[in-house]
Backbone as a ProteinNet text record, in pm:
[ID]
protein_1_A
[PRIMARY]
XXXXXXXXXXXXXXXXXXXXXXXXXXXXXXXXXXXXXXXXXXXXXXXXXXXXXXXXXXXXXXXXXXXXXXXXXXXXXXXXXXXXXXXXXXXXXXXXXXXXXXXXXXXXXXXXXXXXXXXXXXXXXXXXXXXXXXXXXXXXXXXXXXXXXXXXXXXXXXXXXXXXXXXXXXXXXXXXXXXXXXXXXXXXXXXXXXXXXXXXXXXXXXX
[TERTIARY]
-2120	-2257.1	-2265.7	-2376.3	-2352.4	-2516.3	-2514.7	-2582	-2679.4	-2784.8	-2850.2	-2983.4	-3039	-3086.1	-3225.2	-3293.6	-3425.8	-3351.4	-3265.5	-3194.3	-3093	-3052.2	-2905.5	-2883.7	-2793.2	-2747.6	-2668.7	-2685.1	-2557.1	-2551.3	-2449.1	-2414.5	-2418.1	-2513.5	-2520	-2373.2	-2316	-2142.9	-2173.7	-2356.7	-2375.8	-2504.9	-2526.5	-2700.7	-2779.4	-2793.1	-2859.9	-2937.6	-3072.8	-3139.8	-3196.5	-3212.2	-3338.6	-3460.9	-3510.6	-3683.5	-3743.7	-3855	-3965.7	-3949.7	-3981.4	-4016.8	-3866.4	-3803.6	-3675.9	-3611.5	-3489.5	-3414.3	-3283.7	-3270.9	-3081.3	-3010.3	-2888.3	-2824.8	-2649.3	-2628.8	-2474.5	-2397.2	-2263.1	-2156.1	-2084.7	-2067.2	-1965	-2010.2	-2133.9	-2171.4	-2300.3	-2394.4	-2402.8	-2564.8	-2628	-2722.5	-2852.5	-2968.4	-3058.5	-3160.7	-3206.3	-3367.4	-3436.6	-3523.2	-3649.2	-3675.5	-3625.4	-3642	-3756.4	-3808.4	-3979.3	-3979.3	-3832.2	-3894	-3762.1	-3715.9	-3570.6	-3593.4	-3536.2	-3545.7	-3464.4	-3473.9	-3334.5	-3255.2	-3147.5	-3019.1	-2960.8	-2859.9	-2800.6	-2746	-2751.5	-2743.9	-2544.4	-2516	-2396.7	-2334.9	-2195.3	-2139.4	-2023.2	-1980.6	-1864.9	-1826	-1915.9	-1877.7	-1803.7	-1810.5	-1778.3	-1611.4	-1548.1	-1391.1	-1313.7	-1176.6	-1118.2	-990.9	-988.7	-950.6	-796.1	-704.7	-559.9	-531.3	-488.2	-469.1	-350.7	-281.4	-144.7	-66.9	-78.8	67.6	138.4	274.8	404.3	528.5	550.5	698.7	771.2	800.5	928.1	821.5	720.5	668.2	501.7	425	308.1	291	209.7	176.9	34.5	-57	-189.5	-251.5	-380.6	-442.2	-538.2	-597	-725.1	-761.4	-871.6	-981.4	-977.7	-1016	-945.3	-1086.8	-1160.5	-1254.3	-1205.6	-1342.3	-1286.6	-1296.7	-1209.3	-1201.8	-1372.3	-1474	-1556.1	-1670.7	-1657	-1776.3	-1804	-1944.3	-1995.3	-1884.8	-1868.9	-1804.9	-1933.6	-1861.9	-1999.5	-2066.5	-2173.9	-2187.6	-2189.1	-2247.4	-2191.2	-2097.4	-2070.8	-1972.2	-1996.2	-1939.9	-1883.3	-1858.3	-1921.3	-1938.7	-1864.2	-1731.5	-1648.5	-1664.4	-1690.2	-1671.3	-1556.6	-1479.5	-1326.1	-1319.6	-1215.5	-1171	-1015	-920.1	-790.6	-685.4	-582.5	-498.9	-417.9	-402.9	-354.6	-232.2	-118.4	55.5	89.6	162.7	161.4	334.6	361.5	516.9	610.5	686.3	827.6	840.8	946	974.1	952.3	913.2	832	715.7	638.5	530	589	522.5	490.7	353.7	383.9	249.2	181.7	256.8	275.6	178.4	212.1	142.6	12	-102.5	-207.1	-310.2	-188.5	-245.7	-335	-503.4	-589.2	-668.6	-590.8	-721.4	-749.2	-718.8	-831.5	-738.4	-823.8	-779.4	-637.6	-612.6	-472.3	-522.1	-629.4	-666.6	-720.7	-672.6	-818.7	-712.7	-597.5	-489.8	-463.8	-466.6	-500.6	-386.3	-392.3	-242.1	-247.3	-157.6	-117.7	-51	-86.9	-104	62.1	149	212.1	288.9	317.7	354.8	471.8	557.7	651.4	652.7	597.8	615.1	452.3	312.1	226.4	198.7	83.8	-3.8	62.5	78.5	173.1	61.4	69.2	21.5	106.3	33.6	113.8	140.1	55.1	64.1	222.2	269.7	373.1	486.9	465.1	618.4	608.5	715.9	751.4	798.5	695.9	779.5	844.6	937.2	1005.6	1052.8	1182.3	1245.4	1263	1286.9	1353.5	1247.7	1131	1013	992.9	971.6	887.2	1028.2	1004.5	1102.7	1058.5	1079.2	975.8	1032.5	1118.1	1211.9	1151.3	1021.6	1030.9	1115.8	1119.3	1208.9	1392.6	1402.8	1533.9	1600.8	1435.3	1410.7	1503.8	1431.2	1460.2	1558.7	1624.2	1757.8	1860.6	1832.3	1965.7	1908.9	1758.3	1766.5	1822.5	1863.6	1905.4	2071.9	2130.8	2243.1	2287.5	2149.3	2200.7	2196.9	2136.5	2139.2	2243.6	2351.4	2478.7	2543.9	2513.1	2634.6	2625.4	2489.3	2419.6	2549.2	2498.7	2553.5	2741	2752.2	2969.5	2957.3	2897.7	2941.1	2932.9	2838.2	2797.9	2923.7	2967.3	3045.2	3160.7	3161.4	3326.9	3326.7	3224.1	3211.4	3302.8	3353.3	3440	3313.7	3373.8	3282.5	3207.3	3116.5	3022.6	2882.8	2792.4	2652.9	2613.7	2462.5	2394.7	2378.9	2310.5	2286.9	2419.8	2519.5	2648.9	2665.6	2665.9	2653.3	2513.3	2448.4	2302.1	2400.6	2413.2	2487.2	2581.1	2628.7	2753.9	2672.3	2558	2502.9	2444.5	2363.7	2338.3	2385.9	2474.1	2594.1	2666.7	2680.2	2703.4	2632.1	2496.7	2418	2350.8	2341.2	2339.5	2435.2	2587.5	2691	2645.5	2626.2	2627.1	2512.7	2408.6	2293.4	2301.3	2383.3	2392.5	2459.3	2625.1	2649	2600.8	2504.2	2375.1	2302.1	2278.4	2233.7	2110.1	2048.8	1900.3	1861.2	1792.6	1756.2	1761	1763	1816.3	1661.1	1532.3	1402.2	1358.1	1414.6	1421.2	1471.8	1592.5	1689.9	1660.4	1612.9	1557.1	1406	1298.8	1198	1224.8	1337.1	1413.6	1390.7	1517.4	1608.5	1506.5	1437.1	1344.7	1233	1166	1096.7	1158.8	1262.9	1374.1	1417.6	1416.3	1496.7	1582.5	1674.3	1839.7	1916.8	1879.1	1915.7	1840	1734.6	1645.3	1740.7	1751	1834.9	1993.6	2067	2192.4	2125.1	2055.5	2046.9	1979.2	1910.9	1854.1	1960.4	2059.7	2208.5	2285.2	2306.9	2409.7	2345.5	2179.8	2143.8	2148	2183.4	2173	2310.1	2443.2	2522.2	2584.1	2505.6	2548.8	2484.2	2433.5	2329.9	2408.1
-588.2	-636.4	-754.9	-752.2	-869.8	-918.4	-1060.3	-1159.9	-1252.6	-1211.6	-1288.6	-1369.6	-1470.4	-1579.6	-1504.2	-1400.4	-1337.6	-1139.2	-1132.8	-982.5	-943.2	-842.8	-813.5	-666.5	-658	-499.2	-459.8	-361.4	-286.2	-137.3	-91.4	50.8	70.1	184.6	270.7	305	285.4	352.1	449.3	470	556.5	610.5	686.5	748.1	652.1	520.4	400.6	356.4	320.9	281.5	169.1	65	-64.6	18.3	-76.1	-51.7	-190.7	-188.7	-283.8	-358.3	-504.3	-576	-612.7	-538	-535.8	-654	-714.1	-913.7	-848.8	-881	-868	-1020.9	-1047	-1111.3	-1058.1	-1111	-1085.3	-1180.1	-1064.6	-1133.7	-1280.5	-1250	-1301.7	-1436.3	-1433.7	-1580.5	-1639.4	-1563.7	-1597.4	-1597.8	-1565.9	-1532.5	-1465.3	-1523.9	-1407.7	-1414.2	-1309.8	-1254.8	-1171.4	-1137.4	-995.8	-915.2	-793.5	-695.3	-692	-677.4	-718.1	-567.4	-545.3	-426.9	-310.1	-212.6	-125	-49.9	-110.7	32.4	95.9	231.2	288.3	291.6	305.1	257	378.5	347.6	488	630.7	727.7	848.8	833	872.9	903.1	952.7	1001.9	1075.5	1133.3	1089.6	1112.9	1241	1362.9	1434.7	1520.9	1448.9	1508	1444.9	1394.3	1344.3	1333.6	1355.7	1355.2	1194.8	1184.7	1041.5	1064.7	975.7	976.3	825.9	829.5	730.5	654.5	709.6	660.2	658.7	748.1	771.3	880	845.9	950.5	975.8	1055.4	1075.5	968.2	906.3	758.5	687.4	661.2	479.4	512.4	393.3	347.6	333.2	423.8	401	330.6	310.2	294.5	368.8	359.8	453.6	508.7	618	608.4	730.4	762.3	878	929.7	1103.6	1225.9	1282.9	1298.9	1376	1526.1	1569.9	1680.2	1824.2	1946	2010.5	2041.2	2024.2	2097.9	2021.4	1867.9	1790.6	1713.9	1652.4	1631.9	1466.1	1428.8	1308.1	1132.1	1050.1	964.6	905.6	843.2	797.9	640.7	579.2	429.4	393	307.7	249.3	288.2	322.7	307.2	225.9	185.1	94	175.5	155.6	215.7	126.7	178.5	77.1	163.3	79.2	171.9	55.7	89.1	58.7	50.5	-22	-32.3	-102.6	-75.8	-184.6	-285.5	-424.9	-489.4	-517	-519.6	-521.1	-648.1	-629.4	-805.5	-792.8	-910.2	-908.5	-810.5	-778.3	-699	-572.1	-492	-377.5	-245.5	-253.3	-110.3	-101.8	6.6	44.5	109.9	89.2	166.6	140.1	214.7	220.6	19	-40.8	-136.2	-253.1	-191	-260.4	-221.9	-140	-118.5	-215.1	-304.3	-382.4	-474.8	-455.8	-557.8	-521.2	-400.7	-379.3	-212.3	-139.2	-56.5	13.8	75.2	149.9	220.3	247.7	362	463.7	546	672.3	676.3	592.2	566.3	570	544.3	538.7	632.5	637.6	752.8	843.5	990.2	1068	1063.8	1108	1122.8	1273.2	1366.2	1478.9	1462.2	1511.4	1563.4	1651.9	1609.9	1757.4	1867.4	1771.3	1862.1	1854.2	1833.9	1831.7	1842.4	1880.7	1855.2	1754.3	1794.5	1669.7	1571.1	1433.7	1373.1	1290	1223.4	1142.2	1011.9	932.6	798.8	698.8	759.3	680.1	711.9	820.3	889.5	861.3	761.9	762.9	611.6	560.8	501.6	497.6	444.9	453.4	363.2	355.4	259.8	283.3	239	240	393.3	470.5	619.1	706.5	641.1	766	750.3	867.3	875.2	924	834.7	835.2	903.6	1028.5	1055.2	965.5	848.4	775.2	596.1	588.1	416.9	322.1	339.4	200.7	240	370.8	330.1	281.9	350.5	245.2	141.2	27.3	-70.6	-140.7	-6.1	-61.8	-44.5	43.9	98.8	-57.4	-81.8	-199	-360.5	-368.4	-486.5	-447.8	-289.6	-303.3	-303.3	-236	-279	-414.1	-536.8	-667.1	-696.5	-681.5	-695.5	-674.2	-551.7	-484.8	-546.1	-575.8	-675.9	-812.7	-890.7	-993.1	-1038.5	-928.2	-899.1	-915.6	-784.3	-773	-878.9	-907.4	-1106.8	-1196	-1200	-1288.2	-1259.1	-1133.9	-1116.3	-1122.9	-1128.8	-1121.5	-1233.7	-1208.4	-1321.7	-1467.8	-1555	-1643.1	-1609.6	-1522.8	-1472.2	-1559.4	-1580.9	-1609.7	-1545.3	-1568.7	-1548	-1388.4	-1389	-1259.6	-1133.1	-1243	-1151.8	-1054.6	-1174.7	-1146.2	-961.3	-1007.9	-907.9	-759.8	-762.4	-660.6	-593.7	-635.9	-578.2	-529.1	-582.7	-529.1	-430.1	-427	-258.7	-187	-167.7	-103	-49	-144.4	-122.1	13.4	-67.9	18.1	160.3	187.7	318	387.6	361.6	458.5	469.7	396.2	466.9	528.2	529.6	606.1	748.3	717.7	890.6	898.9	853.3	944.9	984.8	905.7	948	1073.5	1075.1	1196.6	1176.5	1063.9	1011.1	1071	1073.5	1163.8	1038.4	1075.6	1003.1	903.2	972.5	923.6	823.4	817.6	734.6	630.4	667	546.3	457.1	511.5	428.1	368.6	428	354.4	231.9	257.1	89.8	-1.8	62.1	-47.4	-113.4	-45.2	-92.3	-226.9	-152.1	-302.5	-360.4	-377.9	-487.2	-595.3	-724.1	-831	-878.7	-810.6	-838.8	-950.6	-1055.4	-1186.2	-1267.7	-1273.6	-1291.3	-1333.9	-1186.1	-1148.5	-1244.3	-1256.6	-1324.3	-1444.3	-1503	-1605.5	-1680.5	-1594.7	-1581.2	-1580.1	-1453.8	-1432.1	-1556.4	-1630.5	-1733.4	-1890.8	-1906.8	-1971.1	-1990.9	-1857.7	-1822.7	-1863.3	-1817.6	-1834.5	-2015.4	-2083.8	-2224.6	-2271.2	-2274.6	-2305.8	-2326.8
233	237.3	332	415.6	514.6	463.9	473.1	431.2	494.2	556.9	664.6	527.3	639.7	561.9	490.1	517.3	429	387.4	468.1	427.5	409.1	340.3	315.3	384.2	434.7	523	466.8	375.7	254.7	282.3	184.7	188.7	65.5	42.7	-157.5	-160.6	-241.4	-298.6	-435.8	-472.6	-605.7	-577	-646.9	-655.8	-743.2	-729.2	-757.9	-622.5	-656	-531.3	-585.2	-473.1	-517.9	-475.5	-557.4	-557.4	-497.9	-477.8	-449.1	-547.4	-596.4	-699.7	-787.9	-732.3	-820.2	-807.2	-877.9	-906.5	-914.2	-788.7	-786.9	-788.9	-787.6	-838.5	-725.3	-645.6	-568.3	-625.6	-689.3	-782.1	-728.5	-596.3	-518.1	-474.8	-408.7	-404.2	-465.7	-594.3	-660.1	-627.8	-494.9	-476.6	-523.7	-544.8	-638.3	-579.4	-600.6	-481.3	-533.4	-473	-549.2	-378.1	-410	-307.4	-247.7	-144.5	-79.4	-47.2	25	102.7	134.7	134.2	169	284.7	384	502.5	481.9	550	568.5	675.6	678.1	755	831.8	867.6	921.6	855.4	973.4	874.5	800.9	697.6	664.3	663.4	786.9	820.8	781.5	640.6	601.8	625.4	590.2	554	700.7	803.2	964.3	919	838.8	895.5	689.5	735.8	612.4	637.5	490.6	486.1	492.1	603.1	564.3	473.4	371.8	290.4	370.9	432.7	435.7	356.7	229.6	155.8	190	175.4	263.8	129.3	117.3	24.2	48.3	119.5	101.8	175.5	160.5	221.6	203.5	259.1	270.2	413.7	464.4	635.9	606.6	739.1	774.4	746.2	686.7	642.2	765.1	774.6	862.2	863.2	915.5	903.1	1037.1	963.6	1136.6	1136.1	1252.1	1210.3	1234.7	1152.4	1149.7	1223.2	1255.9	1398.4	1368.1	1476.6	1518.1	1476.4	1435.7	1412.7	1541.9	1555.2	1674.6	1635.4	1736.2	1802.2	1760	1730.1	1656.8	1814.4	1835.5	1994.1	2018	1862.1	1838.7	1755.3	1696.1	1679.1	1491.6	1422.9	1316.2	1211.4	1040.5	922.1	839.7	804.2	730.9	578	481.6	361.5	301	211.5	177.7	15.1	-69.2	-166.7	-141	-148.6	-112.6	-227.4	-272.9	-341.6	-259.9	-305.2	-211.1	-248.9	-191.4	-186.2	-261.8	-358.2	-430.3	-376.5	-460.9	-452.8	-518.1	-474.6	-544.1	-421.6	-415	-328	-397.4	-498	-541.3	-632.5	-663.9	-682	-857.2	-916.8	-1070.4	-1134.9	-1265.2	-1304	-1376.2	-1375.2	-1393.7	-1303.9	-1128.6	-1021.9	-1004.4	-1141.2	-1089.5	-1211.8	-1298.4	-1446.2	-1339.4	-1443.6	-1394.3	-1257.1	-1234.4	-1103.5	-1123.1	-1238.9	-1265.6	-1384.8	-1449.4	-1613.6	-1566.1	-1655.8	-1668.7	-1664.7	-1709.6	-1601.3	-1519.9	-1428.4	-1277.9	-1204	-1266.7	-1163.3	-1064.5	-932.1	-845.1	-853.5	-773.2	-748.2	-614	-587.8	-422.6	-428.4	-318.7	-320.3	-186.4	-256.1	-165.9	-65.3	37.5	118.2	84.1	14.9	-49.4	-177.7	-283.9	-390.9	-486.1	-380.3	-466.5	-525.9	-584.4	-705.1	-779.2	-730	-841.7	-893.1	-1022.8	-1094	-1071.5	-1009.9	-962.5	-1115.1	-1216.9	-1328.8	-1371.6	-1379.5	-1435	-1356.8	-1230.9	-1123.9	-1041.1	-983	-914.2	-786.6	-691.4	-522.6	-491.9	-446.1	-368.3	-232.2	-172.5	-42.7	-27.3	-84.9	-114.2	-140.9	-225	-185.8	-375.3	-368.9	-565.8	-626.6	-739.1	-856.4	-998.7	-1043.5	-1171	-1316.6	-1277.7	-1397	-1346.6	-1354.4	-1294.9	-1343.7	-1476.9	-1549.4	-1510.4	-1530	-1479.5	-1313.3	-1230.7	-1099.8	-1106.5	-1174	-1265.5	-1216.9	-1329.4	-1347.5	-1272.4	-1194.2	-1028	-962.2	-942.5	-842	-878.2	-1024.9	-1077.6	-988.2	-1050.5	-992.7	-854.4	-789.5	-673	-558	-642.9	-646.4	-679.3	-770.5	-773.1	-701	-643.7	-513.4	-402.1	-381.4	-284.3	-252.9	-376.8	-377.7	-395.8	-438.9	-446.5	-298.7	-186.9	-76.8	-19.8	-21.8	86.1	45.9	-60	-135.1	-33	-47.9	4.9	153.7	276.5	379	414.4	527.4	612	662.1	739.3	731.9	867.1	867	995.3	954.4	1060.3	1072.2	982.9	959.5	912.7	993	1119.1	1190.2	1179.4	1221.8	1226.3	1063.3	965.7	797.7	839.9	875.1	865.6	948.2	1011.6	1089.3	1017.8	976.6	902.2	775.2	718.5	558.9	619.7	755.2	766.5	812.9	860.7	865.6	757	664.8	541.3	432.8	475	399.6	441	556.4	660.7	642.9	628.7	570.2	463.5	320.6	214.5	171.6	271.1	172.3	284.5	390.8	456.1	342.6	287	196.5	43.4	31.2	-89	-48.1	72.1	121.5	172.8	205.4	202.5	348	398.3	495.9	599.6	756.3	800.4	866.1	833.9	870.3	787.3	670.3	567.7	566.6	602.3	627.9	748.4	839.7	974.3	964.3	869.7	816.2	753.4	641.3	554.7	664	770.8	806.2	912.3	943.5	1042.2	973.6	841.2	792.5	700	720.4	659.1	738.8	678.9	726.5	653.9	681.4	632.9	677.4	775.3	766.5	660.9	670.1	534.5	444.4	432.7	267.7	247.9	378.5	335.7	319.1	406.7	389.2	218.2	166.4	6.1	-58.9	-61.6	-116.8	-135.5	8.5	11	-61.5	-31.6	-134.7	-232.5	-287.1	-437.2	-464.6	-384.8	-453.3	-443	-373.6	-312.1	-453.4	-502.7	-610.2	-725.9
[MASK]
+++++++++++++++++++++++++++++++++++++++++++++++++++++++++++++++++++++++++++++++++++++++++++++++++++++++++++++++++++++++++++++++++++++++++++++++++++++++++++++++++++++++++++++++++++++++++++++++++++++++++++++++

């Protein structure tokens, strides 16, 4: 909703309309007015393009919208309104990360390419993709914070960078031999900062 000093320029998100005479009230900054007058706005084109969320079997891409084969092309510019969850802290997703921003059956699915309809309430994504066991998620990632932290321990006395090199290295052998696919493994390693991490590690253990 954009906010000028006698009008407001919005988008319906329901089959609710203002009327004439009508006393609104905007949550956000607290604003209250009586409708004088509603033009109408532009036509709504959704139905010309389908939405890519950006969810993938092992990650979270960009989301964005394809139109679709054989719709006319738009000729100005485009008012996308969207609904989104926003990324808090931790490295994976459960049913856990949706407390407080909408019910437990609102919780969306994600339709996937190899596996169909999942119920995101019922699973956990992480680095590796969907887990149908979240809590024991869990518990592999507590242990593999351990394994984490043995290896650093035992590293010779290298840099920080040098330390980083050797953990992915490390960790690229053992999840080929997990079997993890190798597109997977180069998505990780790519938005990972594994100097970061020693340097967190060796804090931790100076402590």
């Amino acid at each position: 909703m954009i906010v000028q000093a006698t009008q407001l320029s919005f988008v319906y998100e329901n089959e609710s309309r203002f009327e004439v005479g009508e006393n609104i009230s905007l949550k956000t900054s607290g604003i209250f007015a009586t409708v004088t007058a509603v033009t109408p706005g532009d036509r709504n084109i959704l139905k010309n393009f389908d939405l890519d969320n950006g969810q993938r079997d092992s990650f979270y891409d960009i989301g964005s919208i394809v139109r679709k084969p054989g719709a006319l092309a738009p000729t100005g510019r485009l008012l996308i309104t969207f609904s989104f969850f926003s990324h808090g802290a931790g490295d994976y997703f459960s049913v856990d990360s949706y407390s407080g921003a909408v019910d437990y059956d609102a919780i969306p699915s994600f339709d996937s390419p190899s596996k169909g309809k999942l119920e995101l309430k019922y699973l956990a994504l992480a680095h590796f993709g969907i887990h149908d066991k979240p809590y024991l998620l869990i518990e592999n990632a507590k242990e593999s914070i351990e394994v984490w932290i043995k290896f650093v321990t035992n590293l010779p006395n290298l840099s920080d960078d040098e330390a980083a090199k050797v953990l992915t290295e490390w960790l690229v052998s053992n999840y080929k031999f997990l079997g993890i696919d190798e597109n997977t493994i180069e998505n990780y390693i790519n938005n990972s900062h594994f100097e970061m991490q020693i340097q967190g590690i060796r804090n931790y253990l100076t402590k």
